[in-house]
C-alpha positions in Angstrom: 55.4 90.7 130.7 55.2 91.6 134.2 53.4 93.9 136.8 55.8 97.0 137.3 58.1 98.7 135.5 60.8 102.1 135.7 62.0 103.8 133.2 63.5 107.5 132.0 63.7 110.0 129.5 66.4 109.3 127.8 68.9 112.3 126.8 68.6 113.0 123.0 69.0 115.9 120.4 66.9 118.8 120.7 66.0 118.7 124.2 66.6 122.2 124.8 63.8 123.3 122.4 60.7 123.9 123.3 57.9 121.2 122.7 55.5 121.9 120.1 52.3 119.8 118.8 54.4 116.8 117.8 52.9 115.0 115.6 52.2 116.3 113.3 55.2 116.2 111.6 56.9 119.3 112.6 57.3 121.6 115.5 60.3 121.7 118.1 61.7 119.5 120.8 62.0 116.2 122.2 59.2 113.9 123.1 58.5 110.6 124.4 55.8 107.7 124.7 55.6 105.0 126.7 53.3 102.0 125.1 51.8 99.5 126.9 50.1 96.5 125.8 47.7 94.1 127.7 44.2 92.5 128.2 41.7 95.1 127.2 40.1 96.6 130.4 43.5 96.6 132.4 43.9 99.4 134.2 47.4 101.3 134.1 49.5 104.3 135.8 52.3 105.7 134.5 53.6 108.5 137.2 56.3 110.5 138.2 56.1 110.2 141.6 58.8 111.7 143.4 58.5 115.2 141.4 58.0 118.5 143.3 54.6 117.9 141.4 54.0 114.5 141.1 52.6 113.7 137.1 50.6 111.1 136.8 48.1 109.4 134.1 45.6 106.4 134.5 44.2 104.6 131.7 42.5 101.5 131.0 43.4 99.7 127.9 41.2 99.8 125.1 39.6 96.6 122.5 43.1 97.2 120.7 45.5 96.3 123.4 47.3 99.4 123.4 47.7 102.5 125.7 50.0 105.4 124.7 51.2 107.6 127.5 52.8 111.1 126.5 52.9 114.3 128.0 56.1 113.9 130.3 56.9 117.3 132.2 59.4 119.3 130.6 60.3 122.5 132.9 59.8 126.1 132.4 59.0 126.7 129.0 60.5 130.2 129.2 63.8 128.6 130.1 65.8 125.7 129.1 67.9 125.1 132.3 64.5 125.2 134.4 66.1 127.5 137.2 63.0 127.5 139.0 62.6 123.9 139.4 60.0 123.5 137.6 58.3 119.7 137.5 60.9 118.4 134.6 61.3 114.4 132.9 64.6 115.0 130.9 67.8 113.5 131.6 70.1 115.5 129.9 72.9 116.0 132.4 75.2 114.0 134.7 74.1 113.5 138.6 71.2 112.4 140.9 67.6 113.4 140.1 64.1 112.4 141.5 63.0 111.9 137.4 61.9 108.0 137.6 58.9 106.9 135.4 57.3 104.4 137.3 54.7 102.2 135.2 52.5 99.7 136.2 49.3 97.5 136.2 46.0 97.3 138.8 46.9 93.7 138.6 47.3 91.8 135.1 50.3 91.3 133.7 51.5 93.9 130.8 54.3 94.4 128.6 55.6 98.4 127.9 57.8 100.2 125.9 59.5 103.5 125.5 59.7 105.6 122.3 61.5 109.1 122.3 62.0 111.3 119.4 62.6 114.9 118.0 62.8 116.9 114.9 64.8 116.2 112.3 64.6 112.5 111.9 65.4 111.1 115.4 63.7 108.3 117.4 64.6 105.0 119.9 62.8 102.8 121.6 63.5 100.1 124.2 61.7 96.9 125.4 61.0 98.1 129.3 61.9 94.7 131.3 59.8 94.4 134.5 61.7 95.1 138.3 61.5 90.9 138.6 64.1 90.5 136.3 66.3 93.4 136.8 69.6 92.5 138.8 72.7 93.3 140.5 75.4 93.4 137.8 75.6 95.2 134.4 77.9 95.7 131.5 77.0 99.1 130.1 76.1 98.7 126.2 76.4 102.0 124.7 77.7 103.6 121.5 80.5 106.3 121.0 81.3 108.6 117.6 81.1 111.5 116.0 77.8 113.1 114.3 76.9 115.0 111.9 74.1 116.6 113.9 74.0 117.6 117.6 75.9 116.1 120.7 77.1 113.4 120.5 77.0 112.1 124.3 77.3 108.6 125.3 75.0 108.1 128.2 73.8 105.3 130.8 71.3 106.0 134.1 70.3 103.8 137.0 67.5 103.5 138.6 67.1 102.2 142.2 63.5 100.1 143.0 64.2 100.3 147.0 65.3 103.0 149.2 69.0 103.5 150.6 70.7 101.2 147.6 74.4 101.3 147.4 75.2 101.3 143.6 79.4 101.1 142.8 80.1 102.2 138.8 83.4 102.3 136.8 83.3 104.6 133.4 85.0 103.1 131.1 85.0 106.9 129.8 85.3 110.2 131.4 81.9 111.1 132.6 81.1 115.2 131.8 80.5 117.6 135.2 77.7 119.0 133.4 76.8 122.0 134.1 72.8 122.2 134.0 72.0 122.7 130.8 75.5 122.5 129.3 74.7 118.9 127.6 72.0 121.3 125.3 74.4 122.2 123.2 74.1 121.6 119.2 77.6 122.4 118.2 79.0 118.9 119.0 82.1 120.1 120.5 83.2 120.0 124.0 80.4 120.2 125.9 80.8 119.8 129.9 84.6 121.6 130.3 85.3 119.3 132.9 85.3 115.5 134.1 83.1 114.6 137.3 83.9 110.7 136.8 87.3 109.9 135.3 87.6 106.4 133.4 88.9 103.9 135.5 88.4 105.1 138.6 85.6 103.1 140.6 82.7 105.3 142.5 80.0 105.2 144.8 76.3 106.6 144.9 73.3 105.8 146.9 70.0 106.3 145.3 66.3 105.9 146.9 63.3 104.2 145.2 62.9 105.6 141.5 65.6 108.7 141.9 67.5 108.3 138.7 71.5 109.0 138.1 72.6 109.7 134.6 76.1 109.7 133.4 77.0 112.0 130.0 80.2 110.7 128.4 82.4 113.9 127.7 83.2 114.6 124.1 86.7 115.4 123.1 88.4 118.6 121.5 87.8 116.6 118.2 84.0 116.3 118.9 84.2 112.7 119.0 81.4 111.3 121.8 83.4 109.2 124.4 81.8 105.9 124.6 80.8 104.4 127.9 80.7 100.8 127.0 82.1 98.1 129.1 81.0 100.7 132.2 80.7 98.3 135.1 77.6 98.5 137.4 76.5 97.0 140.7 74.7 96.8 143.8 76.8 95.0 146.3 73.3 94.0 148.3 71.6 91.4 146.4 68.0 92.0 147.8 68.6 95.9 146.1 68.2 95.4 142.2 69.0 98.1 139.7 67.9 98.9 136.3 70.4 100.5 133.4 69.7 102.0 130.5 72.5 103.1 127.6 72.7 104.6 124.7 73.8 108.3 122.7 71.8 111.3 122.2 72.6 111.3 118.3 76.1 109.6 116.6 76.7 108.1 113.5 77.2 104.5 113.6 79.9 103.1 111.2 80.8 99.2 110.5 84.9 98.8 110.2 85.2 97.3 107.0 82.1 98.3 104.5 81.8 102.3 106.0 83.9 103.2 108.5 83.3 106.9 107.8 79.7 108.1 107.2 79.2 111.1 107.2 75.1 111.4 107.5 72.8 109.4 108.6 72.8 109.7 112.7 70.3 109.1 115.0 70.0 108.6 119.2 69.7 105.0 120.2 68.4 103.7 123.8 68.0 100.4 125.6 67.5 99.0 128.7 70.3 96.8 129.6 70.2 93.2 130.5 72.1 92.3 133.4 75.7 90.1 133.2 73.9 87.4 135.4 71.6 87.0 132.0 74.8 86.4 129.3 74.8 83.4 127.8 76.4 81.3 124.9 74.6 80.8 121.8 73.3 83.6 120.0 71.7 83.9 116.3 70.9 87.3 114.4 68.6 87.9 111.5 69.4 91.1 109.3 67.4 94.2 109.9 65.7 93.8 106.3 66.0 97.3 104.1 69.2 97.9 106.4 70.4 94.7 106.3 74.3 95.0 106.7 74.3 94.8 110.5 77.1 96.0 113.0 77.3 93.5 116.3 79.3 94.0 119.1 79.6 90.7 121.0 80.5 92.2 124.7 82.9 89.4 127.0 83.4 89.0 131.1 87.0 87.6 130.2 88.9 88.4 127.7 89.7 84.6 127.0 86.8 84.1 126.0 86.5 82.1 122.3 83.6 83.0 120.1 82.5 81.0 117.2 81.3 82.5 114.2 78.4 80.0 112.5 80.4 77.2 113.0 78.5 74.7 115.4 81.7 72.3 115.7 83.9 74.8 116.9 87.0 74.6 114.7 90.0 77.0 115.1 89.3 78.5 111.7 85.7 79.7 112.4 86.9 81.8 115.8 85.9 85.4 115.4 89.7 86.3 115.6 90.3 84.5 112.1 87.5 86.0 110.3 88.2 87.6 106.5 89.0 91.0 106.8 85.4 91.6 105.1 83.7 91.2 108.3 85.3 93.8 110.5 86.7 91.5 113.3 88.6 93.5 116.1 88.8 93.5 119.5 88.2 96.8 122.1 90.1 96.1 125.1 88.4 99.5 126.8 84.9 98.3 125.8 85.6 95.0 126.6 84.1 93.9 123.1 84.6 92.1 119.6 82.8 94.0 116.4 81.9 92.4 113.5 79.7 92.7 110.3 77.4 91.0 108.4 74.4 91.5 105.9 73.4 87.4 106.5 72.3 85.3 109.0 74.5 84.6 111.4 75.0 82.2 114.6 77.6 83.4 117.5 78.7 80.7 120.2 80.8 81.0 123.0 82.9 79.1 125.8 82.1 82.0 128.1 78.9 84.0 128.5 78.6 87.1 126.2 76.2 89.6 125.1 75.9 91.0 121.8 74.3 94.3 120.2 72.7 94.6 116.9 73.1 97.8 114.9 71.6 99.1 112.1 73.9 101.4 111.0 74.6 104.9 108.8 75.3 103.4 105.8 72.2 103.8 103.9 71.5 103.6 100.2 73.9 100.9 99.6 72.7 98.4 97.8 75.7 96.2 97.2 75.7 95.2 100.8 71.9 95.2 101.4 71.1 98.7 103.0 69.0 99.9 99.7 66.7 101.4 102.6 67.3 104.9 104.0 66.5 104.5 107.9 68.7 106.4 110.8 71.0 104.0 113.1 69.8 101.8 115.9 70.7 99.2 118.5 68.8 95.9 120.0 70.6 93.6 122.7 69.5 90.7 121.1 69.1 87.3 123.9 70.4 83.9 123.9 68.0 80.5 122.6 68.2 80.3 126.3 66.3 83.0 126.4 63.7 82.5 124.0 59.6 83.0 124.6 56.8 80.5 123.5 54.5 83.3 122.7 54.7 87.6 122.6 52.3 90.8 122.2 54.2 93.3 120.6 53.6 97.1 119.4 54.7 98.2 115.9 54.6 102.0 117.0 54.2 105.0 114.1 57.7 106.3 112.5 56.9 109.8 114.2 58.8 111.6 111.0 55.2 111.1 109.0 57.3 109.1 105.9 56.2 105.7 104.9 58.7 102.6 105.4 58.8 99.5 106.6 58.1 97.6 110.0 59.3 94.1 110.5 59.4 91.3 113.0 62.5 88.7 113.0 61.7 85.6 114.5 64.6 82.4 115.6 62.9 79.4 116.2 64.2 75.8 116.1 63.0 73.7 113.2 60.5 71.6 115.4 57.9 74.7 115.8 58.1 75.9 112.4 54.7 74.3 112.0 53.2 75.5 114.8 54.1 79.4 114.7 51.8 82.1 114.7 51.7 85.7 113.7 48.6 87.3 113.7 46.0 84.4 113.0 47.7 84.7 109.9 48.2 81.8 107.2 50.0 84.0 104.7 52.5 86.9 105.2 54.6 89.4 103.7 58.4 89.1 103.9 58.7 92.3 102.2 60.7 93.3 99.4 64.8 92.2 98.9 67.5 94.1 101.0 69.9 94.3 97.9 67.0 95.1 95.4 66.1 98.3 93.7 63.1 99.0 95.9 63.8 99.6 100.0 60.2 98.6 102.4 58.0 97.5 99.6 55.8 94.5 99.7 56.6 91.0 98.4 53.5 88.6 97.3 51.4 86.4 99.9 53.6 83.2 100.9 52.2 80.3 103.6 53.5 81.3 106.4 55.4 78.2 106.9 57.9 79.2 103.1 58.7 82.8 105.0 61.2 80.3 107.4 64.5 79.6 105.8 67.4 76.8 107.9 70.3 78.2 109.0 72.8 77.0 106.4 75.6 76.0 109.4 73.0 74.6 111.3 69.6 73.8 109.9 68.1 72.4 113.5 67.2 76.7 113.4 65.1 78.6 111.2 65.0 82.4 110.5 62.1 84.6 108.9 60.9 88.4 108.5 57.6 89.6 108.1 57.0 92.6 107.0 53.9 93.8 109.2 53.4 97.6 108.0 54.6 100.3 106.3 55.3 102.4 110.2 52.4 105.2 109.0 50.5 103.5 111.7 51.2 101.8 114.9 49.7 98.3 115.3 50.0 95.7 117.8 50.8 91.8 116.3 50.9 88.7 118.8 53.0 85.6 118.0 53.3 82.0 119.7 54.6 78.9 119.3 54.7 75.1 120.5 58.1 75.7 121.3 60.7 79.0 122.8 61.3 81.8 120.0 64.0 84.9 119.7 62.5 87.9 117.9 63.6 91.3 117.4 60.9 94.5 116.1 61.7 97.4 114.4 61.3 99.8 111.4 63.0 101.8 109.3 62.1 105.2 107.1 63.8 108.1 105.1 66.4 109.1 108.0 64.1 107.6 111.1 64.3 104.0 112.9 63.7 102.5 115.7 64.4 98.9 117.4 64.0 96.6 120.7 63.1 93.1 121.4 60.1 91.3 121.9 60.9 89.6 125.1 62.5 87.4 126.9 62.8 84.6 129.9 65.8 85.6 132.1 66.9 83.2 134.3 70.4 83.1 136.4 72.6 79.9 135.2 75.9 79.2 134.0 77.7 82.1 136.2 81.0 81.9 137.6 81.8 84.0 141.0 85.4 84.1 141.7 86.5 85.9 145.1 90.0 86.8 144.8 91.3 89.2 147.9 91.4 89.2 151.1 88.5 90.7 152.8 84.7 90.8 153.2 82.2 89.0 151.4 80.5 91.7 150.6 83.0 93.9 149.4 82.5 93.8 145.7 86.2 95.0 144.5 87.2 91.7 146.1 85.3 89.8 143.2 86.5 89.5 139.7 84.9 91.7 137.1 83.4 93.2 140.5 80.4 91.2 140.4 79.0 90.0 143.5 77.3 86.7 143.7 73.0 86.9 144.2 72.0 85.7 147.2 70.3 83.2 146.3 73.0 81.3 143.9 71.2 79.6 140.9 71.2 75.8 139.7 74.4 75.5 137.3 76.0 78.9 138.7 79.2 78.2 140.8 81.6 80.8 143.7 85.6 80.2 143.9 87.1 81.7 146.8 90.9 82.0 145.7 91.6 84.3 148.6 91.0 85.0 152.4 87.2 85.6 152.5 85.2 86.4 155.1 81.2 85.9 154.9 79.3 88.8 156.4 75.9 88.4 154.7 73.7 86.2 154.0 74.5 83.3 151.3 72.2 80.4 150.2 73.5 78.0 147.7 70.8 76.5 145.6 70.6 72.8 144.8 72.7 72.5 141.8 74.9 75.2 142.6 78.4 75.0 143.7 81.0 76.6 146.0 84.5 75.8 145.9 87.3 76.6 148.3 90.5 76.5 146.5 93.5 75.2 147.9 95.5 77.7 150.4 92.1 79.9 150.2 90.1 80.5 153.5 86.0 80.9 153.8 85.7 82.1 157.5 81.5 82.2 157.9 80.3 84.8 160.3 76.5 85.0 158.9 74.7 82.2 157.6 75.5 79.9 154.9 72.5 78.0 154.2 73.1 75.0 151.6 69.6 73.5 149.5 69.2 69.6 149.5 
């Protein structure tokens, strides 16, 4: 939860049509709600502020604990490319715009969320994180393919929360010089003619409080979206934090082994990205119950780094890299990732931090692997047991297509506050119906709460459960707590609609690794492996090598616990201050 928030409107299918009374269930156009939940009688704003004519909506929230905000400007509605500048929200082509959604509280703390949809079964939705713990240094988590309806762009945007910020970005894909309104097109072929960013090559742009810059991944001659994972992100001054978001417009989402060519079934995806300095190494993932065979991508730093697949000794055997062939294993050296797939529980450690994306994919209707459910893909950056909350409000919005399926709520919590968890007040749940039966987002009889938790087999100091909270005809809003820190994801799935985020999170720097290794400034961040610059203010268990000639020309303070090391033949030459914590 927090106080402030930024967000955008995402670029997805169907943009270019003109928006119609949406629900109900049919009309034209994109659309998008923010949700925010809190103590009833906060007072909120969500606004545009920085738009020729600034939109803006108050609202206090109600006895239910949720506000919906909708109504996002959307140009001329006599023409798509709004030539006459008309007050517009959508980010549906490459470059700088003034189209920030800022969202905030009159003081208590809240927690928001972003849900965008269209015709013809398409929807996303993001946990919004709060500007406190946005950061410096991102990894772009996106997802590239083909489709079988629409564009399929890759896309990521920035937004700035203070004037004059420096932001450096290298595409790991060619970024489309869209012309305005170019990105519209339905045909899925070459959209933007030709490349503003080429991969590789590192650039610079400056951005102002709550102007946004979106990046469209070009698609090829073969109408294959480019994907813009493993894009690298920064802003070399630490007191300057940034917020990403990634994601596609509408793709089809494949897993390697089990589908690797769907042919319908796509959707648009969008998330707000969690920054590097938040990577950790000990993640566990609960199937996405009705679509339950899950694609992961488990994003490195290094490409040394050893992952572990449910193996909590570490043996040789169990490293992702000797998996059976049944589970996908490969490595993208572009994206900087490892996929893999699974229909069960499953616990992924590290000797490096990593970050890892959970998919429900295109591969519906296949009840042999666990997806007897018919829901649209989907992504959710899942977070670390580092990571994990001791209690959560969160908001199980509507499925917007106006079909009943199911919502559900995964939780990951250690054995010792099985007891003590709460959902709802509630003393018995619904875990819903089997993934691999003949009936997708039923109900299954009352349990105790307490019999929905099942161990881990490969390491039973964890338990997992999902509860089935609703069949996503209505939204509804469902706290949880516990005596001790919990992982949950929240999402739902329907007849070609999903959506997907997490329920929160504690981010805190650790564990982070800064290794200077040219000669130059400090503050230079190509000088830094991976180009991430140390924060500022370096964190307890986070360490800085200088292998090279450096040269400190801001200020650094080194927090007790932290740790800088000099290597040998390497210089530090301090001409600001240093300032060490006792």
């Amino acid at each position: 939860m927090g106080t402030e928030f930024w967000t955008g409107f995402a670029y997805e299918q169907n943009m270019k049509q003109r928006l119609e009374t949406y629900p109900p269930f049919s009309g034209f156009g994109a659309n998008m709600y923010v949700y925010i939940s809190g103590a009833p009688g906060t007072v909120v704003t969500v606004e545009m502020p920085l738009l020729s004519t600034p939109f803006s909506q108050t609202a206090t929230i109600p006895a239910s604990g949720v506000v919906s905000v909708t109504g996002f400007p959307q140009g001329d509605p006599n023409d798509e490319t709004d030539a006459a500048g008309l007050p517009d929200a959508r980010l549906y082509y490459t470059g700088i715009s003034n189209r920030g959604i800022h969202v905030y509280s009159h003081g208590a703390p809240i927690s928001a969320w972003l849900y965008d949809y269209s015709i013809n079964n398409s929807a996303g939705a993001t946990l919004l994180l709060p500007t406190n713990l946005w950061s410096n240094n991102y990894s772009v988590q996106a997802y590239g393919n083909v489709t079988n309806d629409g564009p399929p762009n890759s896309f990521f945007f920035i937004i700035a929360e203070q004037d004059s910020t420096t932001v450096y970005f290298t595409p790991s894909a060619d970024i489309s010089d869209s012309v305005v309104c170019a990105d519209f097109a339905e045909t899925g072929t070459d959209v933007g003619g030709s490349i503003k960013y080429p991969a590789g090559k590192t650039d610079t742009i400056y951005l102002n409080k709550g102007q946004v810059f979106n990046a469209m991944g070009a698609i090829n001659a073969t109408g294959f979206g480019l994907d813009l994972s493993g894009t690298t992100i920064s802003s070399p001054d630490a007191t300057k934090k940034i917020a990403v978001f990634g994601g596609n417009g509408r793709c089809l989402v494949s897993t390697p082994f089990s589908c690797p060519n769907p042919t319908a079934g796509s959707d648009n995806m969008v998330q707000q990205m969690m920054s590097t300095l938040y990577w950790d190494t000990k993640y566990f993932s609960v199937p996405t119950k009705s679509m339950a065979h899950n694609l992961y991508r488990i994003y490195v730093q290094d490409t040394a780094t050893q992952i572990w697949i449910n193996d909590t000794t570490h043996q040789t055997s169990s490293l992702i890299s000797n998996q059976p062939a049944s589970f996908g294993a490969s490595y993208n050296t572009t994206g900087k990732y490892w996929t893999y797939e699974s229909g069960y529980p499953t616990i992924f450690e590290s000797d490096q931090p990593i970050s890892i994306t959970q998919f429900i994919t295109s591969c519906s209707g296949n009840t042999a692997i666990g997806n007897n459910g018919s829901g649209d893909p989907e992504m959710i950056i899942l977070t670390s047991t580092q990571e994990a909350i001791n209690s959560a409000t969160v908001y199980s919005p509507m499925i917007q297509d106006g079909l009943a399926g199911g919502a559900y709520i995964n939780v990951v919590i250690p054995q010792a506050g099985v007891l003590t968890f709460n959902l709802d007040n509630l003393t018995s749940v619904d875990t819903g119906t089997s993934s691999f039966g003949p009936t997708a987002y039923g109900s299954a009889a009352s349990i105790p709460i307490i019999n929905a938790f099942k161990p881990y087999p490969s390491n039973p100091n964890y338990y997992f459960a999902t509860f089935h909270v609703g069949n996503g005809t209505a939204g509804a809003i469902h706290t949880m707590s516990a005596s001790v820190p919990f992982n949950s994801i929240v999402y739902g799935c329907a007849d070609g609609e999903s959506y997907g985020f997490n329920a929160g999170c504690t981010l805190n720097h650790r564990h982070n690794i800064y290794t200077f290794t040219g000669n130059g400034n400090w503050s230079d961040v190509s000088k830094w492996s991976n180009n991430q610059l140390p924060p500022s203010d370096l964190s307890i268990g986070s360490e800085i090598i200088i292998s090279g000639n450096c040269i400190l020309d801001l200020l650094q303070t080194l927090e007790k616990g932290s740790t800088l090391t000099i290597l040998t033949g390497a210089n530090l030459k301090v001409n600001d201050d240093l300032l060490i914590q006792k």
